[in-house]
C-alpha positions in Angstrom: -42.6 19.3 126.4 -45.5 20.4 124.3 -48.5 18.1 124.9 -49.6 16.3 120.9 -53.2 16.8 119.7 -56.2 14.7 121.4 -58.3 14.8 118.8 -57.4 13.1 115.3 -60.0 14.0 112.5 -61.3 10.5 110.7 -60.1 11.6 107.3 -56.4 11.9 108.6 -55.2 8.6 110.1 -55.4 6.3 113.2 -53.2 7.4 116.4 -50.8 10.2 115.9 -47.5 8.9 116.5 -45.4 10.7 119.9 -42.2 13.0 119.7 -39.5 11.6 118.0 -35.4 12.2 118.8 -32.5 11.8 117.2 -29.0 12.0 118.4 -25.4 12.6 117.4 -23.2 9.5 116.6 -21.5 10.7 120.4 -24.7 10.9 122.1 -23.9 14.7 122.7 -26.7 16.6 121.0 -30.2 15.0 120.7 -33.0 16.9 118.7 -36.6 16.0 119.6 -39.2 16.9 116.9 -43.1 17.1 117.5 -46.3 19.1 117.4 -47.9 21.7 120.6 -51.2 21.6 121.9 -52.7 23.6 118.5 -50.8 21.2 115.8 -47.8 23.7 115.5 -44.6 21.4 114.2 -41.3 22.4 115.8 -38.0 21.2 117.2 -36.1 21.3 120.3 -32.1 20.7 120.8 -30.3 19.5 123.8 -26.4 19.2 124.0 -24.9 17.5 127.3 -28.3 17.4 128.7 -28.7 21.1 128.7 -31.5 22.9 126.6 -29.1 24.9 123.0 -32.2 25.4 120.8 -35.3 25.9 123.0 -38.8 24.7 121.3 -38.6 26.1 117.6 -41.4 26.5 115.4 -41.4 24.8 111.9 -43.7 25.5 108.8 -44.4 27.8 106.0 -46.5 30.9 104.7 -47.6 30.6 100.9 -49.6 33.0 98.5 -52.3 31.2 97.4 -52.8 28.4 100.0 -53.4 28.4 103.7 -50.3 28.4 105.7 -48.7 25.3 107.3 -48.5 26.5 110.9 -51.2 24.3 112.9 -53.6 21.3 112.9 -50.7 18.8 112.5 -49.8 15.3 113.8 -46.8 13.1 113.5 -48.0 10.4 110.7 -44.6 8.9 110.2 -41.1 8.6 110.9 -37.6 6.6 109.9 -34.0 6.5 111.1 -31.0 5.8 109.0 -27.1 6.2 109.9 -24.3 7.4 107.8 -20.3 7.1 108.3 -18.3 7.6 105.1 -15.2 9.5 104.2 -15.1 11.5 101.0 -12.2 13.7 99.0 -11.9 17.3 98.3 -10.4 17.8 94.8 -9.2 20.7 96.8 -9.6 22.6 100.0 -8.6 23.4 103.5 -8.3 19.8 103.9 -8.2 16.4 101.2 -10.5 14.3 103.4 -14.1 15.0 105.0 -15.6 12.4 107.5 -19.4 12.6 107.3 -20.7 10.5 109.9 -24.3 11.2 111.5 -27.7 9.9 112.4 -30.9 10.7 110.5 -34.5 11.1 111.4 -37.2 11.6 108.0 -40.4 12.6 110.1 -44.0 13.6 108.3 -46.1 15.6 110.0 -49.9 15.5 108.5 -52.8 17.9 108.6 -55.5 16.7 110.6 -58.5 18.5 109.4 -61.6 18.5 107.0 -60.5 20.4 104.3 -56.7 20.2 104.0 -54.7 16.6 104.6 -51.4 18.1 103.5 -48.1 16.8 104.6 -44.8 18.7 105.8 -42.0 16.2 105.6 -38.5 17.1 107.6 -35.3 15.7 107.2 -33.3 16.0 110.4 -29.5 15.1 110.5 -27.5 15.2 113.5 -23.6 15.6 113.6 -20.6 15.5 116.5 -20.6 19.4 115.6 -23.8 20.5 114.9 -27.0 19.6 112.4 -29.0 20.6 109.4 -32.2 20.0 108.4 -34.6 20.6 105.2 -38.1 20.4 104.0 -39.3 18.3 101.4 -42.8 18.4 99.5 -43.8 15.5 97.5 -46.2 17.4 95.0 -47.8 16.6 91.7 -45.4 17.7 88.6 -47.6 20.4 87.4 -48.0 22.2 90.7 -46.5 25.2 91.0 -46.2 25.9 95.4 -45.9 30.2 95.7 -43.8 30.7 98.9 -44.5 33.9 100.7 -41.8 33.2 103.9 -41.2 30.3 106.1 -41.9 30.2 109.7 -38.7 28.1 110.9 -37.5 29.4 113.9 -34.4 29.5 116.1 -34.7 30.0 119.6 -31.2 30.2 121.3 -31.9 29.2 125.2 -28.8 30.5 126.9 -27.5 34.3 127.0 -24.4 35.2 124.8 -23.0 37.1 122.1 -23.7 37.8 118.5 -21.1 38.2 115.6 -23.3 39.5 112.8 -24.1 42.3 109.8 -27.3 43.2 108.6 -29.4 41.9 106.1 -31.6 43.4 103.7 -29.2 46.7 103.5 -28.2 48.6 100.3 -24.7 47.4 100.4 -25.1 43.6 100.5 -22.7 41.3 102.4 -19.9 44.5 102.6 -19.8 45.6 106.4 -18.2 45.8 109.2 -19.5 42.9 111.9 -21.1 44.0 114.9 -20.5 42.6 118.4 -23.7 42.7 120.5 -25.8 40.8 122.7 -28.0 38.0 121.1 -31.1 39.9 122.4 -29.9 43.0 120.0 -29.3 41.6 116.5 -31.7 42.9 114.4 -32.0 41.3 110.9 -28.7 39.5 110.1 -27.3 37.6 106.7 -25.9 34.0 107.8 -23.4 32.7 109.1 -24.2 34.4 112.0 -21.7 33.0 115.2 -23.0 33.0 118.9 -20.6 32.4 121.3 -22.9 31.3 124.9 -22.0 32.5 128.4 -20.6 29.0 129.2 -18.1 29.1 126.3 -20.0 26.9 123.4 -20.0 28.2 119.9 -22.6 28.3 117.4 -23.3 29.0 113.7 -26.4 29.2 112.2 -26.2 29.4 108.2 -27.7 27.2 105.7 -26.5 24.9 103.1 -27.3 23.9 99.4 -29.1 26.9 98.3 -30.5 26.2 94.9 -33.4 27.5 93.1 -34.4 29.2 96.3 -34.0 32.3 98.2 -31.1 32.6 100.6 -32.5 32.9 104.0 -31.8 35.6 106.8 -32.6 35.7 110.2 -34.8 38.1 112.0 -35.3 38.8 115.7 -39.0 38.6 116.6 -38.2 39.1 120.6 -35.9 38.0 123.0 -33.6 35.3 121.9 -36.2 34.4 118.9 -34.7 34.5 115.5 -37.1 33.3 112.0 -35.5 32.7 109.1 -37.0 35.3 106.4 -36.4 35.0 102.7 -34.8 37.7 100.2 -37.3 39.5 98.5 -38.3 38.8 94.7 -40.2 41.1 91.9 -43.0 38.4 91.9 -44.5 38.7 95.1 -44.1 34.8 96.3 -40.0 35.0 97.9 -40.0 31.1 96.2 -41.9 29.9 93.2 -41.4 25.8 92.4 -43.1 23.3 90.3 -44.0 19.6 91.6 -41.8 18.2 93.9 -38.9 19.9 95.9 -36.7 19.8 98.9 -35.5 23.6 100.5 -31.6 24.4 101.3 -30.6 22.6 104.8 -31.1 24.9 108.1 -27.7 24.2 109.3 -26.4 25.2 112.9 -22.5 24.4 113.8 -22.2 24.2 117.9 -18.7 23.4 119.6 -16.9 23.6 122.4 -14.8 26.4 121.3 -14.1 28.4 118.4 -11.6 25.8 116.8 -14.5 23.5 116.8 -16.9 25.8 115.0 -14.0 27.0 112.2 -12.8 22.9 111.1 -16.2 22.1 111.1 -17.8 20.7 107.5 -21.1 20.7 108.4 -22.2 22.9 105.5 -20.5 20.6 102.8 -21.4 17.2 104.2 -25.0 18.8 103.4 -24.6 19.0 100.1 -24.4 16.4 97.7 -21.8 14.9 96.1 -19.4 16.8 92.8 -21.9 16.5 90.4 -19.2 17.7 87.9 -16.3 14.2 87.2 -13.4 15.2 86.8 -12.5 18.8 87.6 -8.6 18.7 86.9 -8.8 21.7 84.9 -8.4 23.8 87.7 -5.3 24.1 89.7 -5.4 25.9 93.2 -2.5 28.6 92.6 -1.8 32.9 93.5 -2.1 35.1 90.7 -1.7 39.2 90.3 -3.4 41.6 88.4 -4.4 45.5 87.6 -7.0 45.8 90.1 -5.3 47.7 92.6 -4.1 50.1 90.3 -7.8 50.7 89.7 -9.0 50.4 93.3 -6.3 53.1 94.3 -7.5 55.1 91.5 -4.0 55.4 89.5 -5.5 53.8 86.6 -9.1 53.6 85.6 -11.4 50.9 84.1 -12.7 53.0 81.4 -11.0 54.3 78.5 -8.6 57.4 78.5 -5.2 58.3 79.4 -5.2 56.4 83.0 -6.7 53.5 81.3 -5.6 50.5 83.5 -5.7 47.1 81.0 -3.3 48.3 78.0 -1.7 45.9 75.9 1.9 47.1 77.3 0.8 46.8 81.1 -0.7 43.6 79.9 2.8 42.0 79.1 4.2 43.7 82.0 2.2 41.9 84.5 2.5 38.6 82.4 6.3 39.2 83.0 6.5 39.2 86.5 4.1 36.7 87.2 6.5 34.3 84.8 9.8 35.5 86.4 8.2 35.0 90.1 6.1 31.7 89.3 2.3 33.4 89.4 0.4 31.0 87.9 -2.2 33.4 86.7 -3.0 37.5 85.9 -6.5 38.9 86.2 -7.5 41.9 84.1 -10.5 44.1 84.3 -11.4 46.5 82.1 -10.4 45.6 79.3 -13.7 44.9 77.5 -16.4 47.7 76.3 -19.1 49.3 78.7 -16.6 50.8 81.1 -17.5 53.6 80.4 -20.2 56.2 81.8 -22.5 54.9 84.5 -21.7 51.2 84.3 -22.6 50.8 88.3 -25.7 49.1 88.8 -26.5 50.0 84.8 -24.5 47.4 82.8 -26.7 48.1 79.5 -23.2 49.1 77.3 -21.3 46.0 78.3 -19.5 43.5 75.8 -18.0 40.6 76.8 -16.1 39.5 73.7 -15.1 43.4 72.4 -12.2 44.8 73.4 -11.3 48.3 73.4 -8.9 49.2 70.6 -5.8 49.7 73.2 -6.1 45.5 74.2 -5.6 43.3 71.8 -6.9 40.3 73.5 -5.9 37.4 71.3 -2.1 39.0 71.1 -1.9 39.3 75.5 -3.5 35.4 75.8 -1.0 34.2 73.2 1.8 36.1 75.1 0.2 35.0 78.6 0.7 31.1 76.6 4.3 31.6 75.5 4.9 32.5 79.2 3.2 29.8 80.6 1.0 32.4 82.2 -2.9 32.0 82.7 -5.2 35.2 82.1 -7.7 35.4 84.6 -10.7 36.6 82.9 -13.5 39.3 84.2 -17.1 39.7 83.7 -18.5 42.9 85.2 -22.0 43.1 84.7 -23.2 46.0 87.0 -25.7 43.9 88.2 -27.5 43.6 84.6 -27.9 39.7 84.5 -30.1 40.3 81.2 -27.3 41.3 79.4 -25.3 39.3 80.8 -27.4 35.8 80.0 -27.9 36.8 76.6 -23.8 37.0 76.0 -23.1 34.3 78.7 -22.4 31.3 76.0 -20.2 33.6 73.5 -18.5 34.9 76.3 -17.3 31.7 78.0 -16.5 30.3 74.2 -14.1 33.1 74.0 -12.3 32.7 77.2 -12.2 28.8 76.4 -10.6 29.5 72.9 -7.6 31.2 74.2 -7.1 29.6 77.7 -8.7 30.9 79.8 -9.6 29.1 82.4 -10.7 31.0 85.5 -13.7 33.9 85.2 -14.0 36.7 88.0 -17.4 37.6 87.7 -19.1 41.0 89.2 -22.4 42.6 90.3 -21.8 45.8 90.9 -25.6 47.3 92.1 -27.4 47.8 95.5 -29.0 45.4 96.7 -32.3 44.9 95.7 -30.9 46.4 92.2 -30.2 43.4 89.8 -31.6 44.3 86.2 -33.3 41.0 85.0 -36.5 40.1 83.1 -40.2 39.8 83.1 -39.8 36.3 82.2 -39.4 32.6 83.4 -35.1 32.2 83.0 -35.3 29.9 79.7 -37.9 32.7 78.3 -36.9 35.1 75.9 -36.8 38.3 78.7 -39.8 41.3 78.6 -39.5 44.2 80.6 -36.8 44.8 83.1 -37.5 44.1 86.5 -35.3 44.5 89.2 -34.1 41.9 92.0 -32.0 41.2 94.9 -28.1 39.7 94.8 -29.7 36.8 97.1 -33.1 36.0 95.9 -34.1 33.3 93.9 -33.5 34.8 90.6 -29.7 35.3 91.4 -29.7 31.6 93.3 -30.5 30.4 89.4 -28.7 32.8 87.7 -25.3 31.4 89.7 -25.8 28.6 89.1 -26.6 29.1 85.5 -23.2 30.3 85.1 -21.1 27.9 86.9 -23.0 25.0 85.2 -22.3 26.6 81.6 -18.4 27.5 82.7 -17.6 23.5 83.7 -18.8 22.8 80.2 -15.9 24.5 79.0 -13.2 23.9 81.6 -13.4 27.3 83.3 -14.1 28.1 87.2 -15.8 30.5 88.5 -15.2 33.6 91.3 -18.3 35.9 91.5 -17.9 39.3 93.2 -20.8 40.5 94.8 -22.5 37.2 95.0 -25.4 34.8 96.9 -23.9 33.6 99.7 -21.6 30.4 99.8 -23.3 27.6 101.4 -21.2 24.3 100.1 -22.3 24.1 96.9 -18.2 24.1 96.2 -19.0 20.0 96.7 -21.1 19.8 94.1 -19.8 22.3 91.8 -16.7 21.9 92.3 -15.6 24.8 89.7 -17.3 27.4 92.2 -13.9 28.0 94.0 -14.3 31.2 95.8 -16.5 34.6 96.5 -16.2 37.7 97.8 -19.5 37.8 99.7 -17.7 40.3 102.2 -16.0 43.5 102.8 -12.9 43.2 101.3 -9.9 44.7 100.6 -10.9 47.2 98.5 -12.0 49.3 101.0 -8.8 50.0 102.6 -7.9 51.9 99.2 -11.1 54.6 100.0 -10.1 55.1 103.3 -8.5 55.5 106.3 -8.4 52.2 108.3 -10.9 51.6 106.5 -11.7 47.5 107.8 -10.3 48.0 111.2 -7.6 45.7 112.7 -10.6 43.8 114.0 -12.2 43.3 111.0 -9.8 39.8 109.6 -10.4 38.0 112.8 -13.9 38.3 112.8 -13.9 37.3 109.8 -12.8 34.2 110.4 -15.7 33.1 112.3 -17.9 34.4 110.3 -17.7 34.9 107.0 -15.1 32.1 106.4 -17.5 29.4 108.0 -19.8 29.6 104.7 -16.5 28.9 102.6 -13.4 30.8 100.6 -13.0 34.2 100.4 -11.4 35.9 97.1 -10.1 39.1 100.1 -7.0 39.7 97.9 -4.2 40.0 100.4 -0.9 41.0 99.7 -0.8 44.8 99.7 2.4 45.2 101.1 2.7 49.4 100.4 -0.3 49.2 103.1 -1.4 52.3 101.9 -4.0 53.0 99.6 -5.2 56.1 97.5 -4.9 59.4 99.0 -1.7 57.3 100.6 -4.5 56.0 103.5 -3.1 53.8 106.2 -4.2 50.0 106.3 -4.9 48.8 110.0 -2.3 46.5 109.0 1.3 45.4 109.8 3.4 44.0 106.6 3.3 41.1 108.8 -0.2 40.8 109.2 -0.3 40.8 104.8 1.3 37.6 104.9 -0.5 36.4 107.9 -3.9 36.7 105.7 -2.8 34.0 103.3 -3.4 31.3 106.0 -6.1 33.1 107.6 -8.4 34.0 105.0 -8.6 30.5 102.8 -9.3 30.6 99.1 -7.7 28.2 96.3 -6.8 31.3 94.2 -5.0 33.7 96.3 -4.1 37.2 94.8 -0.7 39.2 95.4 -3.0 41.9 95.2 -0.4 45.0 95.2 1.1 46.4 92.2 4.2 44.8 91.1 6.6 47.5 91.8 5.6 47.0 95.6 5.9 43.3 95.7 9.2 43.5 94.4 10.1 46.0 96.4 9.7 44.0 99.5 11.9 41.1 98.4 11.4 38.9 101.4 7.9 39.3 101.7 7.6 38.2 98.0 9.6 35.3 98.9 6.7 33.7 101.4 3.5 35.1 99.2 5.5 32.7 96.2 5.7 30.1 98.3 2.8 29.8 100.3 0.5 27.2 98.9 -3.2 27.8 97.7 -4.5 24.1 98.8 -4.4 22.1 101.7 -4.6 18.6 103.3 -4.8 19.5 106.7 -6.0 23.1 108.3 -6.0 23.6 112.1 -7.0 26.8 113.8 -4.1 26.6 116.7 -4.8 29.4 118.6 -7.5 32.3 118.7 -11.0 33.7 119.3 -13.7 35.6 118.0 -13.0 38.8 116.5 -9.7 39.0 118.4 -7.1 36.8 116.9 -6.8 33.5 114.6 -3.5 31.4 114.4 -3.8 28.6 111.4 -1.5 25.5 110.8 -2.0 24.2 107.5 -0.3 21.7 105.3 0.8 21.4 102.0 -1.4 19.0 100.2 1.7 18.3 97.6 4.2 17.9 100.2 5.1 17.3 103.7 5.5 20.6 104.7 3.5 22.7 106.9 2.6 26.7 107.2 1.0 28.7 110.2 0.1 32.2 111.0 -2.8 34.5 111.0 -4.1 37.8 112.1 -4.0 40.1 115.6 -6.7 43.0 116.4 -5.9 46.1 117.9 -4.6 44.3 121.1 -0.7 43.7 121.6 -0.8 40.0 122.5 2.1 37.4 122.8 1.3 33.6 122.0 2.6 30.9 122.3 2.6 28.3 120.1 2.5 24.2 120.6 3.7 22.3 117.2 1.4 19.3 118.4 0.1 19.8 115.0 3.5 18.4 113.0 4.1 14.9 112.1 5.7 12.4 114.6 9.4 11.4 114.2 10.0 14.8 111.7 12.3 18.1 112.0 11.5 21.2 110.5 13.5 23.9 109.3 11.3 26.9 110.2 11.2 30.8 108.3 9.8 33.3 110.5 7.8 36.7 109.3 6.4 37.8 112.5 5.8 41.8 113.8 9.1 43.7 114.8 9.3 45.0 118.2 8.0 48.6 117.3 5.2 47.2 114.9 1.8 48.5 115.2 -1.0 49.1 112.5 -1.5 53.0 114.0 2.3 54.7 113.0 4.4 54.5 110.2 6.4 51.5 112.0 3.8 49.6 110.4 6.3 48.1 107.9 8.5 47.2 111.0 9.1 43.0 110.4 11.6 40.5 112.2 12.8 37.6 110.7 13.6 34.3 112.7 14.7 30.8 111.7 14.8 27.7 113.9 14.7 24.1 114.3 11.5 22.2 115.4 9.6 19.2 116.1 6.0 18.0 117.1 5.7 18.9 120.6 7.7 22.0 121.0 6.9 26.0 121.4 7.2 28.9 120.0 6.3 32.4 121.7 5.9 35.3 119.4 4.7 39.1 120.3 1.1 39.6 118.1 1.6 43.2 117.1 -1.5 45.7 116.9 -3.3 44.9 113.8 -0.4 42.7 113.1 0.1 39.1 112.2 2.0 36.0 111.7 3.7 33.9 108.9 5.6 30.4 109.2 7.3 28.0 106.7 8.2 24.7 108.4 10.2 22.8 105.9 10.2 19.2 106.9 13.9 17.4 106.6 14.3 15.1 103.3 
């Protein structure tokens, strides 16, 4: 243990106070916070005795003050509990237990010219903790933060599941696999797994009005969180008093643990919103692939994807086959040209003279369809702002009540303003998808959408870190590579890529990854590293409360009994259970229908041929259930054309029994357990 400071200047206080500790309510992690021998704050965590999170530095760099790295003391600190149960108005599951201990400790400056005070709130969870800074300043001072110095020192040797961060293409790669002593610069979550079997994720929670954090490698097994550039020099600029997003690290036994863990939204505070009964978790389908794959196109001309005619054509199916919603792109002027990373010709209330919008919503009505709307902005989020209001008073005219919204640019490429965000802009400056000015401009959007009854599903986005609690019209992201990219080539996510995802990605919150391609090829006829199987396996694997049938529709009905699950496969949950799996390899869900007593399981396979069995521990006591099977035929594999090889099975189960099933390569899993009337 770090010895505290001898000497206390007379201007400070009396006798610093020692190291403090807090524990989890099951005594199993305990973090100690105090200062070193030079005044430097940090923190320390031990988990069954045994040293997770070796001593961790805490403080900040700024601009135009001196940093808050040394000279400090403990002045004060207080303990509070917490054990309350709170509802999702949708998710993987209806209830969340938050139940932990909480240590508020001040650490002071003690010397001659500076007395300032870095305040940290500590809370410590069965599964892991978060903690935040909080600065109690006057209202008119502005604090100009150039990085922080939090650190995370993982003690024991293991592996990393990560992608980098501060890269051209944002959140959109492939994971890599390495010792922890390799990652470089990685975007959060970022999952460990230790030699001894524990799992953990470190990520953050309640990013607003702030820049999203990434880790960085200093040496060793050091990581520091650094902050996503901005224009202005200072990564953060806030006025008077403020509180940062929580530093929030997940640690389990094993990987089930770390994936039905709520750390992230017990962090954030409450729905901020009432009542949010205008949205309904539910599939929908649209034009996108047809512009993915390159048949159509999102600009005007003879391949023109959103046409009136198609329009109705898609509102047709999704009526006969019970899609609650259709999402078209395209359909609105500034397609055209260079749109990517440009976004200077778009109009969000024009439409291009072969769409008549008012005549497909009023169709989509009699049909008892919902359009799904779509803002592309190619990254321009000053033209967007300035349209933002007419935009969503458009949608909201003509029912609709769900927005995909996109930022097409590099990173490091978002066209915004020389100005403060409620100032008329100046000149164009240019910004990154995950700094501060995005953070707000997010936010901006979903705050002025629940106004008007609409949710919201950004593509190319910040991060998700729980903010779904608050806002609870946030329902899902991309924030990943998705499944677009299987359309430009080859294998393009490999078979590996959905089970890593699920321990990754998928711990910050849902995924828009559009599933349901069931041709499994894309343009240029490429392969997907996918069985047909392993389609239907992703709507329990990957969660999101608007799940797409992402194919066009002469596929889906071209594959009758595939179509048959993706309809009736629900889109929210009361109970989700990762059954079997493990990072990157495989991931086996059982999940239950929030609106009945039925249940649903599957999930994904990597390259390996595996067989599994399964335990239904996870059904209800004193039930039968009439299982449908979709599993991998006996000749399936992701690498030939037997690709589309599926088996069908149907059986009779209860809790406690088994089920043993061959995991295909790159294949995948579906299950409908029907419980008896």
């Amino acid at each position: 243990m770090r010895l505290l400071l001898a000497a206390v200047s007379s201007l400070a206080f009396a006798t610093p106070l020692a190291a403090a500790e807090v524990s989890s309510p099951d005594g199993r992690i305990t973090v100690e916070l105090d200062v070193d021998g030079d005044g430097v704050p940090f923190y320390r965590v031990e988990r069954d005795g045994k040293e997770i999170i070796a001593e961790s530095d805490l403080g900040f760099l700024f601009t135009d003050e001196e940093p808050m790295r040394r000279n400090f003391v403990v002045e004060s600190e207080s303990k509070r509990s917490a054990d309350s149960t709170w509802e999702q108005p949708w998710g993987e599951r209806r209830f969340v237990r938050d139940n932990h201990n909480e240590l508020l400790i001040t650490f002071r400056e003690n010397r001659e010219t500076a007395t300032r005070a870095l305040t940290v709130r500590m809370r410590v969870f069965d599964d892991g903790f978060g903690f935040r800074y909080e600065f109690d300043r006057p209202a008119d001072r502005v604090t100009n933060i150039a990085d922080e110095l939090t650190e995370f020192v993982i003690a024991p040797r293991g592996t990393a599941w990560w992608i980098n961060a501060g890269a051209f293409n944002r959140y959109e790669y492939l994971y890599n696999q390495t010792p922890i002593e390799a990652v470089s610069t990685a975007h959060t979550p970022m999952t460990v797994r230790l030699e001894d079997g524990q799992h953990l994720s470190f990520h953050e929670a309640a990013l607003v009005d702030y820049s999203a954090m990434w880790l960085k490698r200093f040496d060793g097994q050091r990581f520091r969180a650094t902050l996503s550039p901005s224009s202005r020099g200072p990564k953060v600029v806030r006025k008077g008093s403020f509180t940062t997003p929580w530093r929030s690290v997940r640690i389990s036994d094993d990987a089930a643990g770390l994936v039905e863990s709520d750390l992230e939204l017990n962090l954030n505070e409450p729905n901020a919103l009432g009542d949010v009964s205008f949205f309904k978790p539910a599939k929908y389908i649209g034009i996108w692939w047809g512009m993915i794959s390159n048949r159509w196109t999102w600009a005007q001309g003879d391949r023109h994807g959103a046409t009136t005619e198609r329009a109705k054509q898609y509102i047709d199916f999704a009526a006969k086959h019970g899609f609650r919603g259709i999402l078209i792109e395209g359909w609105n002027v500034g397609w055209d040209g260079n749109w990517f990373g440009n976004g200077r010709d778009y109009s969000f209330t024009e439409a291009y003279p072969d769409f008549d919008f008012e005549a497909v919503t009023a169709y989509a009505k009699q049909k008892g369809v919902h359009i799904i709307g779509h803002h592309e902005t190619g990254g321009n989020i000053e033209v967007y702002e300035a349209q933002l209001e007419d935009a969503l008073d458009l949608y909201a005219a003509n029912g609709v009540d769900v927005v995909k919204t996109g930022y097409v640019a590099d990173a490091g490429g978002i066209i915004s303003c020389n100005a403060d965000i409620s100032d008329p802009c100046g000149d164009e400056i240019f910004e990154w998808h995950d700094g501060q000015r995005m953070v707000q401009h997010h936010l901006k959007v979903v705050k002025e959408a629940a106004e008007r009854g609409i949710s919201i599903n950004p593509h190319e986005p910040v991060k998700d870190t729980g903010l779904r609690r608050t806002y609870p019209n946030w329902v899902a992201r991309e924030g990943a590579r998705g499944m677009e990219y299987n359309a430009w080539g080859a294998f393009a996510n490999g078979p590996d890529h959905e089970p890593t995802l699920v321990y990754t990605r998928m711990l910050s919150g849902p995924m828009d990854y559009t599933p349901g391609v069931l041709g499994l090829v894309g343009d240029n006829n490429y392969p997907m590293a996918s069985t047909l199987a392993k389609q239907l396996g992703l709507y329990l694997a990957i969660y999101s409360p608007i799940q797409m049938a992402a194919d066009f529709v002469e596929s889906l009905e071209a594959h009758p009994k595939e179509l048959e699950f993706i309809k009736a496969v629900p889109a929210d949950w009361s109970e989700s259970h990762l059954i079997d799996g493990a990072v990157g390899d495989y991931a086996i869900f059982a999940r239950k229908d929030r609106n009945s007593e039925d249940w649903y399981a599957g999930g994904v396979n990597d390259a390996t041929e595996r067989t599994v069995t399964l335990t239904f521990d996870f059904l209800d006591e004193g039930k039968t259930y009439k299982v449908k099977v979709w599993k991998d035929g006996p000749e399936a594999t992701y690498l030939t054309e037997k690709r589309h090889d599926i088996a069908y099975d149907t059986l009779t189960v209860k809790k406690g029994d088994t089920y043993t099933v061959r995991l295909a390569p790159g294949g995948g899993l579906a299950m409908q357990l029907k419980a008896d009337k």
